[in-house]
C-alpha positions in Angstrom: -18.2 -3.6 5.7 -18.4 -4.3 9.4 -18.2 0.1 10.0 -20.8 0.6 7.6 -22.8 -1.7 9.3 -21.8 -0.4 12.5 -23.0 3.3 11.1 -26.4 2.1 10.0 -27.1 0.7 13.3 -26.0 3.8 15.1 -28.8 5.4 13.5 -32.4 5.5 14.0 -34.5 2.5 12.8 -35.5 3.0 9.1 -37.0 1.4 6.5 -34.8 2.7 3.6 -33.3 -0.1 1.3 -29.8 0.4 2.4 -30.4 0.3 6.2 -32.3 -3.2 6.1 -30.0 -4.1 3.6 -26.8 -3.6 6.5 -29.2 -4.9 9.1 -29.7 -8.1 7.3 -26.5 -8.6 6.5 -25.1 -7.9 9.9 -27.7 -10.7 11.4 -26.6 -13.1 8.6 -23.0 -12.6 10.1 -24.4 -13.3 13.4 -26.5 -16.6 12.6 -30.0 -14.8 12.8 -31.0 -16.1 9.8 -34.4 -16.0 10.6 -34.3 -12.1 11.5 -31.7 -11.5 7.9 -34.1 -13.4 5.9 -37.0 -10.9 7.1 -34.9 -7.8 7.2 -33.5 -8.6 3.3 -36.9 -9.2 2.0 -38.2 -5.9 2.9 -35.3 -4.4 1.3 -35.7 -6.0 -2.0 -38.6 -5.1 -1.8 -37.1 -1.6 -2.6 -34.6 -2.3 -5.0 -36.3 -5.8 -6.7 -33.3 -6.0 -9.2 -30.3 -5.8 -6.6 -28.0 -9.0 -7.4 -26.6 -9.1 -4.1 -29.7 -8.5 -2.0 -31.3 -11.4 -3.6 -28.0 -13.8 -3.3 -27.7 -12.9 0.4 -31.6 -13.6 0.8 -31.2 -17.2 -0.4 -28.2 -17.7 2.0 -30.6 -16.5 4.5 -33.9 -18.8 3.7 -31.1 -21.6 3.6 -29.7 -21.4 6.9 -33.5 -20.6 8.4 -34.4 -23.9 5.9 -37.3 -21.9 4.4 -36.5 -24.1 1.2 -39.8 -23.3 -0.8 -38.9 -19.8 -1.2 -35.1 -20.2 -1.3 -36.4 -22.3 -4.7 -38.2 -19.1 -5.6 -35.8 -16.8 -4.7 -32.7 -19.3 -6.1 -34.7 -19.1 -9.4 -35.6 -15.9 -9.8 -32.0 -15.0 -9.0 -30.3 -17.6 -11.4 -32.5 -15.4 -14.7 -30.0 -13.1 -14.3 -26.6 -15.5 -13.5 -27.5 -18.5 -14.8 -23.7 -19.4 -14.1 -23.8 -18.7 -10.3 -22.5 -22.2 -9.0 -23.7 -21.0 -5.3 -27.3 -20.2 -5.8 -27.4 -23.4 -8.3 -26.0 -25.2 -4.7 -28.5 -23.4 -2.9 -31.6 -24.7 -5.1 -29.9 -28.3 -5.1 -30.5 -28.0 -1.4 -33.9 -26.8 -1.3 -35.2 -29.5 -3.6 -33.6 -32.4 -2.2 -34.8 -30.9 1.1 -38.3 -30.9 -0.3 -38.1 -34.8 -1.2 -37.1 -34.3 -5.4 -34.0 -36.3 -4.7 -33.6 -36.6 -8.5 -34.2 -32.8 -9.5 -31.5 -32.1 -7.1 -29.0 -34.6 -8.3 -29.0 -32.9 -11.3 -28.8 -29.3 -10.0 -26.1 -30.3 -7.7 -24.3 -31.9 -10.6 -24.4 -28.4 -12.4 -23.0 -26.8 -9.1 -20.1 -29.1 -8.8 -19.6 -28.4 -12.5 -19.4 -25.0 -12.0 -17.5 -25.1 -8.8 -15.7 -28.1 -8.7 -13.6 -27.9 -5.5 -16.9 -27.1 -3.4 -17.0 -29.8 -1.0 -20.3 -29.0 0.1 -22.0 -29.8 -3.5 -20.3 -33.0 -3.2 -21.4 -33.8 0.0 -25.1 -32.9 -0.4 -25.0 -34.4 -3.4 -24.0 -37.7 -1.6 -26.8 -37.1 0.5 -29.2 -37.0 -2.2 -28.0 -39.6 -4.0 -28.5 -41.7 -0.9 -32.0 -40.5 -0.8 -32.5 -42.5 -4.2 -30.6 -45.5 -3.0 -27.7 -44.9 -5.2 -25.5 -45.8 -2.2 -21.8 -46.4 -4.3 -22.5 -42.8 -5.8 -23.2 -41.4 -2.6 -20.4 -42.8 -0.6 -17.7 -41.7 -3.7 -19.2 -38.0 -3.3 -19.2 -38.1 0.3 -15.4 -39.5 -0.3 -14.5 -36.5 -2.5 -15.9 -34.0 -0.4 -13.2 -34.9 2.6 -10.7 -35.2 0.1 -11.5 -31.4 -0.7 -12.0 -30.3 3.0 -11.0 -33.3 5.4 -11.9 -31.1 8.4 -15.7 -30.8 7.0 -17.7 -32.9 10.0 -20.4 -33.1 8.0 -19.0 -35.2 5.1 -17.4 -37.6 7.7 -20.8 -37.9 9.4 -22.5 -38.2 6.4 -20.1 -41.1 5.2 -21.2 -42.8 8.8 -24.6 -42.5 7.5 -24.1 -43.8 3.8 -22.2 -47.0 5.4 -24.2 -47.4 8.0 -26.6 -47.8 5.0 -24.3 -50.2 3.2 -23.8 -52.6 6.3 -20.1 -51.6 6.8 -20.6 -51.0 10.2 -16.9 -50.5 11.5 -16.0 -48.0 8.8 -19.3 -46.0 9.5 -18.4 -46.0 13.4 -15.1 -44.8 12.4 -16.2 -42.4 10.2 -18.5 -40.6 12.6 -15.8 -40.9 15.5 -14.2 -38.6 13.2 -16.9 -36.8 12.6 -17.3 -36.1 16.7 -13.9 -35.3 17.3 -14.1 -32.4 14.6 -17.0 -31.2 16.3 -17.6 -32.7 20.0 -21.0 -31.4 19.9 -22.2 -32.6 16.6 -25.6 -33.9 17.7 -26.4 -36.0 14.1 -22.7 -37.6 14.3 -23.6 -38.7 17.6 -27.1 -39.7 16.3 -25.4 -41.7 13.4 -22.8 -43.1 15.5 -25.5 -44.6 17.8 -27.3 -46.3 14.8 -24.2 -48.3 13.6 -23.6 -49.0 17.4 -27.2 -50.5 17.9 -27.3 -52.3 14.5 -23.7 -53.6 15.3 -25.6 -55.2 18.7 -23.4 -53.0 20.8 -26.8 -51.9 23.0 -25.2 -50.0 26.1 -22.8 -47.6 23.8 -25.4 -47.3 21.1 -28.4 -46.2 23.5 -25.9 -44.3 25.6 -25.0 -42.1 21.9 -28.3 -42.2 21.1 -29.5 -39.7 24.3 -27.6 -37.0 21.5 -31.5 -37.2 20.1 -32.4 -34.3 22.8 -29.5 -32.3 21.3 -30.3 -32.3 17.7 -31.8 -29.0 16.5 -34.7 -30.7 14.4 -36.0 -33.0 17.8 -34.9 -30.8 20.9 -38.1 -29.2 21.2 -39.6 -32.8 21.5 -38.1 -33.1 24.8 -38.8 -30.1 26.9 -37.7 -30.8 30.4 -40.3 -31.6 32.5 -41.0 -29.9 36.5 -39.3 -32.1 38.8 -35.9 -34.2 38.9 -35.0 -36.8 35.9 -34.7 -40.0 36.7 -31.5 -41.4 36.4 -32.4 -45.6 37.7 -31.5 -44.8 40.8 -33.4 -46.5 43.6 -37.5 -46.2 42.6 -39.1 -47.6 45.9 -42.1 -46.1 46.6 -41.7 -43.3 43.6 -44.0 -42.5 40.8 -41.8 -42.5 37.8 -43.4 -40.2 34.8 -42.1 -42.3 31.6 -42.3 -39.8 28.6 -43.7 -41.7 25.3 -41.5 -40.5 22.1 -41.3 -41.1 18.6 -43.6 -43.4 16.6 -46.4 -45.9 18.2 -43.9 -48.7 17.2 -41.0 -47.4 19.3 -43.5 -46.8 22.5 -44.8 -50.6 22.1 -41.1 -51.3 21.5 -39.5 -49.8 24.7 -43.1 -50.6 27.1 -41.4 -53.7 28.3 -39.9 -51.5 30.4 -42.6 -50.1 32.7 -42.6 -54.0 34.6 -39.0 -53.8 35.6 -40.0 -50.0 37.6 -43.0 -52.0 38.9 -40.4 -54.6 39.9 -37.8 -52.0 41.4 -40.9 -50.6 43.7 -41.8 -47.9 41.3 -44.9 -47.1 39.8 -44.4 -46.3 36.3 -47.1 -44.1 34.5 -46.6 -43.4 30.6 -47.9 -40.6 28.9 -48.7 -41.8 25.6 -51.1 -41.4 23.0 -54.6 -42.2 23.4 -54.7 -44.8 21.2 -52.2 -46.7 22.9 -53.7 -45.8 26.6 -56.1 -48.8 27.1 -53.3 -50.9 25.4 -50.3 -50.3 27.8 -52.8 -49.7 30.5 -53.2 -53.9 30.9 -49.9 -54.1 31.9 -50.5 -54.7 35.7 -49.4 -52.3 37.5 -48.9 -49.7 35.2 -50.4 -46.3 34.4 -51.0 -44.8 30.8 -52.4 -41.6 30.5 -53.2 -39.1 27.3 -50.5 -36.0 27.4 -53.7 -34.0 27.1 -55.4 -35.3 30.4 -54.2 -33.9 34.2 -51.2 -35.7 34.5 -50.6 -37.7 38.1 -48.7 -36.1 40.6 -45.1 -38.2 40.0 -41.6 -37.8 41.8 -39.4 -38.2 39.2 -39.5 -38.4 35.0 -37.9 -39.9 32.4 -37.8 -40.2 28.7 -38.7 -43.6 27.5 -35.8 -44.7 24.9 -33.5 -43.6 27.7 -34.7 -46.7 30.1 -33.0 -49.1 28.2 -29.1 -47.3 29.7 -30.3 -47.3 33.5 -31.5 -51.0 33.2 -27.9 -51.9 31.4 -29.7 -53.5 28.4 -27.4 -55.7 26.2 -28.4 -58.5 23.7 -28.3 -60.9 26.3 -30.0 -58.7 28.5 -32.8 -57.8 26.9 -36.1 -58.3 28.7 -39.4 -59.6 28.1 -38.7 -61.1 24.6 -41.0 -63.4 25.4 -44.1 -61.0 24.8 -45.0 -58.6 28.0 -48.5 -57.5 26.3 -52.0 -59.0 26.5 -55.1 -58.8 24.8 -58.3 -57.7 26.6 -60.1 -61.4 26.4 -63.4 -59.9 26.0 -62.6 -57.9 22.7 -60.8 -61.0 21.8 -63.9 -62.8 21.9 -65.9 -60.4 19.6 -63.4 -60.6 17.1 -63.2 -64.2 16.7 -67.0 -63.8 16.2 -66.4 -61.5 13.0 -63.5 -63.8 11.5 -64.1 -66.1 9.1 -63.4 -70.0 11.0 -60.2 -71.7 10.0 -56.7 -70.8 10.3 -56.3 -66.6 9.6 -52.8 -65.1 8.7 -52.5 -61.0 9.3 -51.2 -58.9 6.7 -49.5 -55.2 6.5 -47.8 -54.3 3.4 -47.8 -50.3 3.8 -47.1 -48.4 7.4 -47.8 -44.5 7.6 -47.0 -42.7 5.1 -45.5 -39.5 7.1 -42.7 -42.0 8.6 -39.5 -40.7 7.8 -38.4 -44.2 6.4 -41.7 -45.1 4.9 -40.2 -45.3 1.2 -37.9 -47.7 2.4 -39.8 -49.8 4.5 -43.5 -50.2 2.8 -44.5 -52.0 0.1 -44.8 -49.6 -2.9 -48.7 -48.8 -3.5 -48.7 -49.5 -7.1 -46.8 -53.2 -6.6 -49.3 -55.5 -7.8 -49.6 -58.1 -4.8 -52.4 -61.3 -5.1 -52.3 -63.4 -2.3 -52.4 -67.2 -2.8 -55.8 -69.3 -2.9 -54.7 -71.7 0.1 -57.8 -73.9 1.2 -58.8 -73.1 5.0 -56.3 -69.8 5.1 -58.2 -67.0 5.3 -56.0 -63.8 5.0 -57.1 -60.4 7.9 -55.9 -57.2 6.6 -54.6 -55.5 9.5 -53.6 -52.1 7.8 -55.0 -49.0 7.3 -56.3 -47.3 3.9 -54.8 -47.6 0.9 -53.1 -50.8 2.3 -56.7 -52.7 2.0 -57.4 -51.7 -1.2 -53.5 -53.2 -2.2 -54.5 -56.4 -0.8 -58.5 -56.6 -2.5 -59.1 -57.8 1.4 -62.3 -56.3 3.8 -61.1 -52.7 5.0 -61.4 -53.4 8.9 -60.4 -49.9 10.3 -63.2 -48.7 11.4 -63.3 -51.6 14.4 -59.8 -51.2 14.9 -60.2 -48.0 17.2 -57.1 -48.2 19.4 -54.4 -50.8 19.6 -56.1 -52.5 22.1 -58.8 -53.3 19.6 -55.9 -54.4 17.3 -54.4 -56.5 19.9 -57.5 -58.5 20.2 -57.4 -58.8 16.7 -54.4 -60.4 16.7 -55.2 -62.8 19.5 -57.3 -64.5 17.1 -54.6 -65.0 14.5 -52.5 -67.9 13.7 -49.7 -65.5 12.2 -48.9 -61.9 11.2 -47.0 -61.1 8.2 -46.0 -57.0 8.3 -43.2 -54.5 7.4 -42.0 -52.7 9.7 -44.5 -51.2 11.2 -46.1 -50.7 14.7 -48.5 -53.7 14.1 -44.8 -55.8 14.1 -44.2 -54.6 17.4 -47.7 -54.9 18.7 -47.7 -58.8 17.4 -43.8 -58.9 18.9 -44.9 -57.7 21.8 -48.0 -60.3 22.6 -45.8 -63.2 21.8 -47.4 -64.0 18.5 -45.8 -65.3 15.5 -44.5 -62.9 13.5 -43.0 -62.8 10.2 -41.5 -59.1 9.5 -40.4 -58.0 5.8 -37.4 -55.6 6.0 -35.5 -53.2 3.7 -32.2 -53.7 2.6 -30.9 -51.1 5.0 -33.1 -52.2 7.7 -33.5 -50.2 11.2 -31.6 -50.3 13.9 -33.7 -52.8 16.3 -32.8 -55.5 13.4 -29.2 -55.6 13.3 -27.7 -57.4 10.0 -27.8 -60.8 9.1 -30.5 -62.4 11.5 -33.3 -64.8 10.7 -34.7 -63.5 14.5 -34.6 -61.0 17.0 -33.3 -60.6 20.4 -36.0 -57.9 21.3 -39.0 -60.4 20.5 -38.5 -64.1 20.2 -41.9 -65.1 17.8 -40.6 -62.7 15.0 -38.8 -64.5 12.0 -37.0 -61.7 9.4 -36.7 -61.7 5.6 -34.6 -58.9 4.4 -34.6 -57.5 0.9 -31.8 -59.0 -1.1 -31.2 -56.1 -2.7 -32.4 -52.2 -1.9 -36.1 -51.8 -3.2 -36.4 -55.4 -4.0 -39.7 -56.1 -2.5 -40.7 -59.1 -5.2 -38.3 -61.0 -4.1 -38.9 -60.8 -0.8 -42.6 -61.4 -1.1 -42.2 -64.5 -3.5 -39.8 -65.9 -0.6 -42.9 -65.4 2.4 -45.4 -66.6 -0.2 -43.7 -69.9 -0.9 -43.2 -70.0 2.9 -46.8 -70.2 3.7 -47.2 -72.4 1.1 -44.9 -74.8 3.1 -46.8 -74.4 6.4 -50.6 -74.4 5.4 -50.8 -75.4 1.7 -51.3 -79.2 0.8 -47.7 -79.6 -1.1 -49.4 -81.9 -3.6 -51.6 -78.4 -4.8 -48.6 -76.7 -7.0 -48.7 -73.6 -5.0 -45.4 -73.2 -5.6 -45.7 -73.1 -9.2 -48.7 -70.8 -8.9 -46.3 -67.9 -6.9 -44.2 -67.7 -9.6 -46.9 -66.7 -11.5 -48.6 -64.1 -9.7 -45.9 -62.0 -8.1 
């Protein structure tokens, strides 16, 4: 096929069927898939019926991940073979791809049906079973796939994922080691590999595999490189150091208990952040926050900010500031405590943002019916956003809480927060107050397994799902908690959680 290919592109650019048809298939071959998915589409335009046009379209729109059409085009080619086990793969992909974990369970169970030594069905049928939590079915799939191609990386990494997921920690590591030395440069091996590694507590090889973020083809563009020299923590003496915020608001309130120790080294640290988190990270003396969007500072050298955490040599017992390195702004603090109600005031977040990756795992569903205990002289302060006030039947405060600073305050005025793991966990780690955070089964990596506390903020006190999705029992545990620290025990409040969760 390769010298009728050849012969078509000899010739003068055309727009006949058979010409785009070579063309297309030629930059298939050569991993344009973004340039064969264009170039096929024009020619079925000419010939609307042609089997293999179509096919070789949906192996285009998959590798360019265009999965809304390849579920058209899948369809539309599957009237006329419904038995085709690749396009019925294909459509698997696209749905789970497009969140219908369940839908594509079932297609991918008709592919492996149809083509029962494809590894790749099983595999991405692992993944989707994952996606629903169905963590045993997923790491048997995942298992089946390398019996049917040990050399697939992607099943190996995959299985890192799954037990990763599971809490098997050592067999994940292993399994992505393999992963890695199938492929060297598999960026989500390495990415998986450095979750186990963190969540295992081993900090200085889990960050150091965790710089494999810049690589991966989804999050590279994130991290453009920036005019001037990266900072590497070498000597910062009389340097402005431009510290690059990434990833969510949690993770830049996370990793700001950095920006002291380049004030401390003789830098001067300036972090280009959101604006909602400017005026917050901007009271840490001695430290700059500006908005991407503004003029940025002249600076000698920059540097992402989850990579600060390798040329410091972080490692559990390293860790600084876990004592709380934020402040509140005393003068908002002030206003709030004149909008609270008097008497002791617990913060709650059941729900973080909803476009989070892991937000189905880590936020209260919105339809869980939650009623918060009478307890005489506890006031309960919603401290989410949307539909979470509505969840809770508590005063929607958003439109005071403008920027995290304004939240910060809020919290000053608190005698407790109770969150998931959201940004307003970190914010409340970070300012030192007590904080009681409600984690998923598979929790992230900051957690680790097992712990009733943290090593990355002292005041927070973990309670993890026994079980994946099990949020009620998780909630009637913090619930009888608070009955034990503000409810009179004489009151039955005990008795009254059981009945209301």
């Amino acid at each position: 096929m390769h010298t009728l290919v050849d012969h078509a592109l000899a010739q003068p650019p055309a727009d006949d069927e058979r010409t785009l048809y070579m063309r297309g298939l030629l930059a298939l071959r050569d991993g344009d898939a973004e340039g064969a998915a264009s170039l096929l589409t024009r020619a079925l335009r000419w010939q609307p019926t042609h089997r293999g046009m179509r096919r070789n379209l949906v192996r285009a729109l998959l590798a360019a991940e265009h999965y809304e059409q390849v579920l058209h085009q899948a369809n539309a080619a599957l009237v006329g073979t419904p038995d085709d086990g690749e396009l019925h793969f294909a459509r698997a992909t696209a749905l789970n791809a497009l969140g219908m974990h369940t839908k594509a369970c079932a297609a991918f169970a008709r592919a492996v049906a149809l083509r029962p030594d494809h590894a790749a069905s099983r595999l991405n049928m692992g993944n989707a079973s994952a996606d629903l939590d169905d963590l045993g079915s997923a790491e048997t799939l995942c298992r089946t796939a390398i019996r049917l191609d040990p050399h697939l990386p992607e099943a190996h990494a995959s299985l890192g994922h799954i037990l990763t997921l599971l809490g098997r920690l050592l067999e994940a590591i292993e399994a992505c080691e393999t992963a890695i030395r199938l492929r060297p440069d598999f960026a989500q091996a390495h990415w998986n590999l450095a979750i186990a590694a963190l969540l295992s507590g081993d900090l200085p090889r889990g960050f150091t595999e965790y710089e494999w973020r810049k690589r991966h083809v989804r999050y590279r563009a994130d991290f453009p490189d920036l005019p001037g020299r990266r900072w590497d923590g070498g000597d910062a003496r009389g340097l402005t150091i431009l510290v690059r915020a990434e990833q969510g608001f949690g993770d830049v309130i996370h990793f700001a208990r950095y920006l002291p120790l380049i004030r401390d080294a003789g830098g001067s640290p300036v972090l280009a952040c959101a604006p909602s988190l400017v005026p917050l990270i901007a009271s840490i003396p001695g430290v700059q926050a500006v908005a991407p969007a503004e003029r940025l500072p002249v600076y000698d050298a920059w540097v992402d900010q989850i990579s600060l955490p390798g040329p410091f040599g972080t490692t559990l017992d390293s860790i600084p500031a876990a004592d709380g390195y934020l402040s509140a702004d005393p003068v908002r603090a002030r206003t709030w405590g004149g909008r609270l109600p008097a008497g002791r005031r617990v913060g709650i977040v059941l729900m973080g943002n909803p476009r989070h990756p892991a937000d189905r795992r880590r936020s209260v569903p919105a339809d869980f019916t939650v009623a918060l205990p009478a307890i005489p002289g506890l006031s309960f302060i919603n401290l989410g956003y949307g539909g979470s006030a509505a969840m809770l039947g508590l005063p929607d405060l958003t439109r005071w809480m403008t920027d995290y600073a304004e939240t910060a305050a809020l919290i000053a005025n608190l005698d407790l927060v109770v969150t998931v793991d959201t940004s307003v966990a970190h914010l409340a780690g970070a300012l030192g107050k007590p904080v009681w955070i409600l984690l998923p089964h598979a929790p992230d990596w900051r957690w680790m397994l097992g712990r009733t506390d943290s090593p990355w903020y002292r005041s927070v006190r973990l309670f993890r799902q026994p079980s994946p999705g099990d949020w009620s029992g998780v909630l009637t545990r913090v619930m009888a908690e608070l009955g034990d620290h503000y409810a009179d025990r004489g009151t039955g409040f005990h008795t009254q959680i059981e009945t209301i969760l």
